[in-house]
ZAMARGU-4260 file (C-alpha; in steps of 0.2 Angstrom, whole numbers, plus 5000, padded with zeros to 4 digits):
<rodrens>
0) 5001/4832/5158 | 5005/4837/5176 | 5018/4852/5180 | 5032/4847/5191 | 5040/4858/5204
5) 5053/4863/5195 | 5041/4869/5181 | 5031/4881/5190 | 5020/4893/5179 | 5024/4912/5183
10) 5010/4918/5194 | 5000/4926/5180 | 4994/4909/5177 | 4980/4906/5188 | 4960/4906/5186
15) 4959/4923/5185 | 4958/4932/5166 | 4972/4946/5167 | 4960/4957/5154 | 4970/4972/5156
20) 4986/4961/5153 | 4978/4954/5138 | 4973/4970/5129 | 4991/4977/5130 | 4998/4963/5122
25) 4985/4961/5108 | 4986/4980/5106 | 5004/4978/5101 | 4998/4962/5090 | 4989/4973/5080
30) 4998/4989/5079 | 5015/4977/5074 | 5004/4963/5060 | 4996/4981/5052 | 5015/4984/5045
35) 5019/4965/5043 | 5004/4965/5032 | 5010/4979/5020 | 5018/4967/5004 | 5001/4958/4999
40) 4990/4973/4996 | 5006/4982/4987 | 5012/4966/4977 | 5003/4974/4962 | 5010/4988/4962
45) 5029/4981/4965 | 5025/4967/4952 | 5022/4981/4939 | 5038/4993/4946 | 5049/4981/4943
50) 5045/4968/4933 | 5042/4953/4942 | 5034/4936/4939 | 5021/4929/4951 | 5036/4917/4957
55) 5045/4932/4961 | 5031/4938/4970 | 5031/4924/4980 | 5049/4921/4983 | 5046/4938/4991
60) 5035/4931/5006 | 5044/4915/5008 | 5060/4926/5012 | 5051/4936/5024 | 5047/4918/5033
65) 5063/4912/5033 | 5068/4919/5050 | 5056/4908/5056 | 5068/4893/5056 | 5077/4902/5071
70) 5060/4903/5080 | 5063/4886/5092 | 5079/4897/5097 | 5072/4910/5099 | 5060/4903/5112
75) 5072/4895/5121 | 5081/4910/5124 | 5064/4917/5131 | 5062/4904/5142 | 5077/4911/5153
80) 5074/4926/5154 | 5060/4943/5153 | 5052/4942/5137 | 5047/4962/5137 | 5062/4969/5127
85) 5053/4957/5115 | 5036/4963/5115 | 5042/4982/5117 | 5056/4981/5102 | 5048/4972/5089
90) 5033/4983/5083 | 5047/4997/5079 | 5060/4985/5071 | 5048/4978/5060 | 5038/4993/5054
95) 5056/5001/5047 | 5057/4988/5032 | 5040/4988/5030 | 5038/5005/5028 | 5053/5007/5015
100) 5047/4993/5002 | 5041/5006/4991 | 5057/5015/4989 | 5066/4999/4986 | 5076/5004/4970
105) 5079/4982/4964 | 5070/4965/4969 | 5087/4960/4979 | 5082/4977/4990 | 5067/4968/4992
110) 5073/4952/4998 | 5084/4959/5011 | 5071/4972/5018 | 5058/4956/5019 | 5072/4945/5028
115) 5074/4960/5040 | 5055/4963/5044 | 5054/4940/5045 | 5067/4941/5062 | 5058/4955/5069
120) 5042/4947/5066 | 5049/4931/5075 | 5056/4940/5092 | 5038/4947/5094 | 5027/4931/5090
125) 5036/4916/5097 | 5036/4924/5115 | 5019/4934/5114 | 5006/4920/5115 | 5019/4915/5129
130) 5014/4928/5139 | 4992/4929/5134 | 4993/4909/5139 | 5000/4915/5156 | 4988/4930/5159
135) 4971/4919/5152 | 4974/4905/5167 | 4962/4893/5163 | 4954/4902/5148 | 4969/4899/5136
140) 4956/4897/5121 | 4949/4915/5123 | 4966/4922/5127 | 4970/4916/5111 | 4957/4922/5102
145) 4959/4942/5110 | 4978/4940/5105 | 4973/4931/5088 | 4959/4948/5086 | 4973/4959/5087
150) 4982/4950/5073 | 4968/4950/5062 | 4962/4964/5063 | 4977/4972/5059 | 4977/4961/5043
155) 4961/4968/5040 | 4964/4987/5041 | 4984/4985/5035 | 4979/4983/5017 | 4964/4999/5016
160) 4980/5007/5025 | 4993/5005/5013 | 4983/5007/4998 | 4976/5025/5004 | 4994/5030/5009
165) 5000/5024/4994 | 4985/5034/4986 | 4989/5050/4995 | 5007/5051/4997 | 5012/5037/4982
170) 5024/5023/4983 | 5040/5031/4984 | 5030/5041/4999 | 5026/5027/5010 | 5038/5027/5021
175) 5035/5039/5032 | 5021/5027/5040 | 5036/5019/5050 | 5034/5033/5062 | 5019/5025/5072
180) 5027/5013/5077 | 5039/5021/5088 | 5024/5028/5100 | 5018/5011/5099 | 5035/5005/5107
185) 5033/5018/5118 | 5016/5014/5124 | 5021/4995/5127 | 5037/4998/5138 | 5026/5007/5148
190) 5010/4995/5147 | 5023/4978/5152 | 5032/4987/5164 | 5026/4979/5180 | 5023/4963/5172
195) 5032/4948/5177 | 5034/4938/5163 | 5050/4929/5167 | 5050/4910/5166 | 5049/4899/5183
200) 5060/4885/5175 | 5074/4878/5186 | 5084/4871/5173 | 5084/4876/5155 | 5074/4861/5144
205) 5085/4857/5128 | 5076/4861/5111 | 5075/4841/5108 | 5067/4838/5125 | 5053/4848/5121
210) 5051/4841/5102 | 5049/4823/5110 | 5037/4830/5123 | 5025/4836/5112 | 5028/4828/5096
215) 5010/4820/5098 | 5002/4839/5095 | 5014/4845/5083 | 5016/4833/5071 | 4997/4833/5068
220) 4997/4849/5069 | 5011/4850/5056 | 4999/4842/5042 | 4985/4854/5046 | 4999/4870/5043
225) 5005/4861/5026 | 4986/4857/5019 | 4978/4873/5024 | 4993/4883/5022 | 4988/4881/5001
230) 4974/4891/5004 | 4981/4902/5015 | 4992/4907/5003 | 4981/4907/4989 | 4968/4921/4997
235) 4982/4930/5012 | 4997/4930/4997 | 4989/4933/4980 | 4970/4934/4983 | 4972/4956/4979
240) 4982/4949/4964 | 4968/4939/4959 | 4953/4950/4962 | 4966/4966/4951 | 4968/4954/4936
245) 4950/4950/4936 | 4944/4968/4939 | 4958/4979/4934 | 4953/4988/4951 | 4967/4990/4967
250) 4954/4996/4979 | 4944/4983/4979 | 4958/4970/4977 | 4964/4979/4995 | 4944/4980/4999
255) 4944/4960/4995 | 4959/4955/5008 | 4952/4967/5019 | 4935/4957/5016 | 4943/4940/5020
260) 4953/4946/5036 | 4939/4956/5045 | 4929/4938/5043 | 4946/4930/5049 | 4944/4941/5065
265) 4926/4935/5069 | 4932/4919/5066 | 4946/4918/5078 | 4935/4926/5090 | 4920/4914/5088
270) 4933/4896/5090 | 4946/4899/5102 | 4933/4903/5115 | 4920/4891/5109 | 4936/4877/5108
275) 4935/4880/5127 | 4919/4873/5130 | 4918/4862/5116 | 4937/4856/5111 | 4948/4858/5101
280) 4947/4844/5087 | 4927/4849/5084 | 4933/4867/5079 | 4948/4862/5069 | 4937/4849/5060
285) 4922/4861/5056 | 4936/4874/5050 | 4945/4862/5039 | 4928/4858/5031 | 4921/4876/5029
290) 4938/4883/5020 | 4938/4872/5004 | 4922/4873/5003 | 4920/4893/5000 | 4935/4894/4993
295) 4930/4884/4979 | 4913/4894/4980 | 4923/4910/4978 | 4934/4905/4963 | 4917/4899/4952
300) 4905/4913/4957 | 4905/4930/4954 | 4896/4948/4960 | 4890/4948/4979 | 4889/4930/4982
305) 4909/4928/4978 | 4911/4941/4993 | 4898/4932/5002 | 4909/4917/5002 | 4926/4925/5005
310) 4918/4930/5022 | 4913/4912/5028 | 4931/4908/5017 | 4940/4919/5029 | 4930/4915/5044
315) 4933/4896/5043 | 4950/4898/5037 | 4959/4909/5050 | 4950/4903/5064 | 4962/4887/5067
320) 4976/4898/5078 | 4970/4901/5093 | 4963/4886/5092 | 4981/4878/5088 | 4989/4890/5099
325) 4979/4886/5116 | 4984/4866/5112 | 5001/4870/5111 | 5000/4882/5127 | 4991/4868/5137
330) 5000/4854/5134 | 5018/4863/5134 | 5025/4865/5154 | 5043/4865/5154 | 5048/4876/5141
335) 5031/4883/5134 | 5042/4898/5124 | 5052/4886/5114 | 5035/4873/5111 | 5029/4888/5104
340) 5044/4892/5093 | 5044/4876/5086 | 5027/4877/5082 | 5028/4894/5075 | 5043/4888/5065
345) 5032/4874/5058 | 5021/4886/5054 | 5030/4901/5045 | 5040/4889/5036 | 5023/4878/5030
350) 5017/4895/5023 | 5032/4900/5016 | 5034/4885/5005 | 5018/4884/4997 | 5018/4901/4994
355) 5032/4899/4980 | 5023/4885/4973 | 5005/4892/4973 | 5017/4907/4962 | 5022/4891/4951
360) 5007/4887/4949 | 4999/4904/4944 | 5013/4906/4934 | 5010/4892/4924 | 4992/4888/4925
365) 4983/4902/4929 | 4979/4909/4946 | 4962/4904/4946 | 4964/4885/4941 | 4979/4886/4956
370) 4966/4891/4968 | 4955/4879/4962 | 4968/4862/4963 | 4974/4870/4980 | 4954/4873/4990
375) 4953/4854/4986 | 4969/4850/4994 | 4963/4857/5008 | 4951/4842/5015 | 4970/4832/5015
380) 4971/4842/5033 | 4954/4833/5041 | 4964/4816/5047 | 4978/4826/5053 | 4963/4834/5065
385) 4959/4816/5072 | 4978/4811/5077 | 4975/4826/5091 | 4969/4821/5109 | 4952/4819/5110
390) 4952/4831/5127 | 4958/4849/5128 | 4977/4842/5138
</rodrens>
């Protein structure tokens, strides 16, 4: 797809990998995703406080995603103008919810705090893989993949952080964790100061423009989010849920998740720079082969090998965003902020929908045959892979 002269790219897109530009941003990835990634390792904990069902628990994470439908809005809004407020603002607006879900006195509290910490989550990753495409030039894959680190990483070190707060200071303690945040805020205003992140655009692109433009990645892209997005809610959602009902243990429930995601971040490392060289459908093939696989190898086998296998699980599984971002990113030249809300919203809303039914199922068949029916759904994604373009654009 060629750009037009009204379409310019800001001049951070060029052949030259901002590094420093990159970091910042991924920085803020990590320090904002640690809070976002608060409810799964404390689910247990606020399942017994008050009461609830596994669908409750899930109902839980789908209310957090809801904000996601304002996402392709959202973009188009940062399309027009600086996206910084966005990057600075978010880290702080969403660790305040996140931090108070233990003091939460009902489930509605809960509900409302999730929806809070789902918008905030929202104005900081529609625009910010905006931004890491600009600053990568040509490397959009490994862009995505120092962006996607910080993300995983977080989810890697969030749940160890919550459960040894909540081990020292206990849950009606937590919330004074919030306060991190702030100096991370502070510490991106200064970072993006000097950044210029504004859109060249000479007209603003209507939402509908931009779906028919690239409607050929996202609706494949689409079925890969809905097929793998059973997994993912099986092992991101409900995997320290699983792992406390089978041991009776919370730390290594949280040591599980944090098992899975520090695989994740290899993983995202290893295929959005390796989708550069290679392409994108080979690594989105090979990870939509690899997650069912070990999930179902997880599930069945027990002692070290289980852990073994929710490494390659979390490797395989989590490594599909950057390469998913970088196709959106490279094919998107008009309005790359709202192709990327609309992908995000496809996304977050994807997740959030078969996280209430994977708590349906757990609910009514057990959490372990749930994981089982939904790791084979997952090899439904594999033709979705092959409707992509063959070449990286």
């Amino acid at each position: 797809m060629n750009d037009t002269p009204s379409a310019k790219p800001a001049p951070t897109t060029t052949g030259r990998f901002n590094l420093p530009g990159v970091i910042a941003v991924s920085v803020g990835h990590f320090i904002h995703d640690v809070y976002s990634g608060f409810l799964a390792p404390l689910l247990p904990l606020l399942i017994e406080k008050l009461s609830l069902s596994l669908t409750q628990a899930g109902l839980l994470s789908t209310a957090m995603q809801v904000p996601a439908l304002i996402n392709p809005w959202i973009g188009s809004l940062a399309d027009r103008i600086s996206v910084r407020w966005f990057l600075v603002l978010a880290p702080a607006l969403t660790a305040v919810p996140m931090s108070l879900i233990g003091v939460a006195p009902t489930y509605a509290m809960l509900l409302v705090l999730m929806v809070f910490a789902g918008i905030s989550a929202s104005v900081f990753h529609v625009p910010a893989p905006v931004v890491v495409a600009r600053m990568s030039g040509s490397r959009k894959g490994l862009g995505m993949s120092f962006f996607m680190v910080g993300g995983e990483t977080a989810r890697a070190v969030g749940p160890m952080v919550a459960v040894g707060i909540v081990a020292l200071m206990g849950l009606d303690g937590f919330y004074p964790v919030m306060g991190v945040s702030f100096v991370c805020s502070g510490l991106l205003f200064v970072a993006t100061r000097d950044m210029p992140l504004t859109q060249t655009a000479a007209a603003p692109v209507p939402l509908m423009q931009t779906w028919r433009s690239m409607r050929h990645i996202l609706i494949p892209i689409s079925g890969i989010l809905v097929t793998s997005g059973f997994m993912y809610a099986c092992m991101a959602s409900f995997l320290p849920t699983f792992i406390a009902m089978n041991t009776g243990n919370i730390w290594l429930a949280g040591a599980g998740l944090t098992i899975f995601e520090t695989a994740g971040v290899a993983g995202v490392v290893v295929a959005g720079s390796l989708s550069d060289r290679f392409g994108r459908r080979r690594m989105l093939a090979m990870s939509l082969i690899g997650a069912p696989v070990s999930l179902l190898g997880f599930v069945w086998v027990d002692g070290w090998a289980a852990y073994a296998l929710l490494l390659l699980n979390g490797f395989t599984l989590l490594s599909t965003t950057p390469v998913m971002l970088a196709l959106v990113q490279e094919n998107a030249v008009t309005s790359p902020s709202a192709a990327n809300g609309l992908f995000m919203m496809i996304s977050f809303l994807s997740r959030s929908a078969v996280v209430v039914v994977v708590g349906m199922a757990g609910d009514l068949i057990g959490l372990k045959a749930a994981f089982v029916i939904f790791s084979v759904a997952g090899f439904i994604g594999l033709p979705f892979v092959f409707r992509l373009p063959a070449g990286r654009k």
